[in-house]
N, C-alpha and C positions, 0 to 999 in steps of 0.2 A: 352615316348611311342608315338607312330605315328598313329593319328586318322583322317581317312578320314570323311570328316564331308559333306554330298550332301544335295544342298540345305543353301550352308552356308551363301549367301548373300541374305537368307529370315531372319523373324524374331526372332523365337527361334533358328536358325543356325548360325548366325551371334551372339549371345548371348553368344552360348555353346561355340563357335571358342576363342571366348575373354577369358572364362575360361579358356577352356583348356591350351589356352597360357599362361596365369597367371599363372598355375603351372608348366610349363617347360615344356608341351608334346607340340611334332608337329602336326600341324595340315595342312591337305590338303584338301583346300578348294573346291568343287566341284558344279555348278551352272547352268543352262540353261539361267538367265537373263531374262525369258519370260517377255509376258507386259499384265499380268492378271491384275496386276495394276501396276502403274505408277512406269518403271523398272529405275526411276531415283531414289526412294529410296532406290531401292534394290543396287544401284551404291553409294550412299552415302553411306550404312552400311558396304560395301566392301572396300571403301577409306580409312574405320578407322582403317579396316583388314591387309590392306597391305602393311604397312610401319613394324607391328611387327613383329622381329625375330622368325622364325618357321613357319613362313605362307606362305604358297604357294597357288596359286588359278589355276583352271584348268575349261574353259567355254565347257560346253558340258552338253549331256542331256540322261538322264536313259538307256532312248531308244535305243540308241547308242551303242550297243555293243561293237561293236571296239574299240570304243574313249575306254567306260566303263573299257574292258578288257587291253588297254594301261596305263590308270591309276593307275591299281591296278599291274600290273606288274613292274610299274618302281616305285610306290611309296612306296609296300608292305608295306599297313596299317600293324597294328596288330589290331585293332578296327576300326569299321564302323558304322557311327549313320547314318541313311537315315529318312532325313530329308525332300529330294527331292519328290515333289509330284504336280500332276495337283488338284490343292485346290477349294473348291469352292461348296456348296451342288446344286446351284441353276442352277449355269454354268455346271452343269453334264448334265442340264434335256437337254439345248441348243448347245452342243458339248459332247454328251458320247465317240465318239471316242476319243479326246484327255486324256480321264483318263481309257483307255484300252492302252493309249500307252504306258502316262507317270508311270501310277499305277499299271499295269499290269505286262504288258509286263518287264517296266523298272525295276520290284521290279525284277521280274524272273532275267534279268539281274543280279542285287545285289548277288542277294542267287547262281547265279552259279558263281560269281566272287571270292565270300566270301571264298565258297566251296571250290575251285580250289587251291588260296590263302593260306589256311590254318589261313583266318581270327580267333583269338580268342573269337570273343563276337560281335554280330550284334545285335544293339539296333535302333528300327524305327518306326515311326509316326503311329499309326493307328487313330482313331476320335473315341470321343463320336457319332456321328452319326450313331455307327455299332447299337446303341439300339434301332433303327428305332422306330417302332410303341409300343414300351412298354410302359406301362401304369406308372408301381409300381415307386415310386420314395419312396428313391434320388437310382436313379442306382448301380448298383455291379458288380464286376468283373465277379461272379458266374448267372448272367443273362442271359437269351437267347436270341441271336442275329443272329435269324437265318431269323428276318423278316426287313431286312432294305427299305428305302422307297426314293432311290435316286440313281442313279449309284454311287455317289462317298461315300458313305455309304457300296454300295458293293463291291466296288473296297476296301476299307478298311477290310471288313471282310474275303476278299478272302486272302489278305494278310498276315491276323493272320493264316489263315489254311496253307498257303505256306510255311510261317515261321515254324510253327509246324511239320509241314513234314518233311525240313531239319533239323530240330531239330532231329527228330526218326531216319530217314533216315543215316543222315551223321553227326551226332552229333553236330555241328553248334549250341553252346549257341544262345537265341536269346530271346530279349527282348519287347514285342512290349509298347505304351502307347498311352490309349486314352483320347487322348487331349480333356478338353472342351475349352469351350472359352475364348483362352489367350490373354493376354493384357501387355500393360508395355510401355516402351518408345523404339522408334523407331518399335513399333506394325504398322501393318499392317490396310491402312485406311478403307477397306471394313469391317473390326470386328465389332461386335455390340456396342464396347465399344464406339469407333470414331465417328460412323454411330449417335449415340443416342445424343453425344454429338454438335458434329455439329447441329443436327437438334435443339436442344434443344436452342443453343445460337443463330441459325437463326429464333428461336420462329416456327417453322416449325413441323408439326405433324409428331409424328413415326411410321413407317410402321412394324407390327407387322404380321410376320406370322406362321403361327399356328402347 
């Protein structure tokens, strides 16, 4: 099977990419490279990608229609996991247009590529974050998240409704999943897992926000 995987030289993308080549499907790799943080690890988890058979990588960004729509014409996924996103709850408050462009905009991209395509199953990033100001824990899929408190919280929930739409709309499986705070090797150093530890071995107090 041929799975376009965007966002593959982040951290759970570059993960998935490794599986899926493990089991014999092809994967095409798809990535902006931005420098949210230091795009020398996102270069390092890409170097491990690209010597195994089945992997191709393609640098371009959501946004990008044309790139977008060249991609998926010559590589004709039959699966798409979008992976690709402008990340970050705090960097929303300091740059919102970047996650109207990358999250927005680029997801609309996705879902009309998909569409067009005749993708079989689009499976893609939404956050814990959509639960904005709820109270009740521990969270549920069946919760309401109609009060989020961040642009990239909203950019997240719009994206399950857009999902849903082509769902009704043009039948388009789709899968969304809200990430909490993931961790592992080769994680991403701004997570709270890295952030806690570092500070911890520098004896340095943890900044806790609310």
């Amino acid at each position: 099977m041929r799975v376009l995987v965007t966002g593959a030289a982040g951290f759970i993308g570059s993960h998935l990419s490794q599986r899926l080549l493990a089991r014999g499907d092809e994967v095409v790799g798809f990535d902006n490279m931005n420098a949210y943080y230091d795009p020398r690890l996102k270069e390092a988890r890409l170097q491990r990608l690209l010597p195994v058979p089945g992997f191709t990588f393609i640098k371009g960004a959501l946004e990008d229609r044309a790139a977008l729509e060249s991609v998926f014409s010559d590589s004709k996924p039959e699966r798409v996991v979008n992976l690709a996103a402008q990340a970050g709850v705090r960097y929303s408050l300091e740059n919102p247009q970047a996650y109207i462009d990358s999250n927005i905009v680029g997801f609309m991209n996705i879902l009309e590529c998909c569409r067009h395509q005749g993708v079989g199953h689009l499976v893609y990033a939404s956050s814990s974050s959509v639960y904005g100001a709820n109270k009740k824990l521990p969270f549920a899929v069946e919760d309401s998240v109609d009060h989020p408190v961040s642009m990239y919280a909203t950019t997240k929930k719009a994206n399950e409704l857009m999902a849903h739409t082509y769902s009704h709309l043009f039948a388009l499986p789709t899968t969304g999943l809200r990430f909490f705070t993931v961790y592992g090797p080769w994680g991403r150093p701004d997570m709270a897992l890295f952030l806690f530890t570092r500070k911890i071995l520098a004896g340095e107090p943890i900044d806790v926000f609310n």
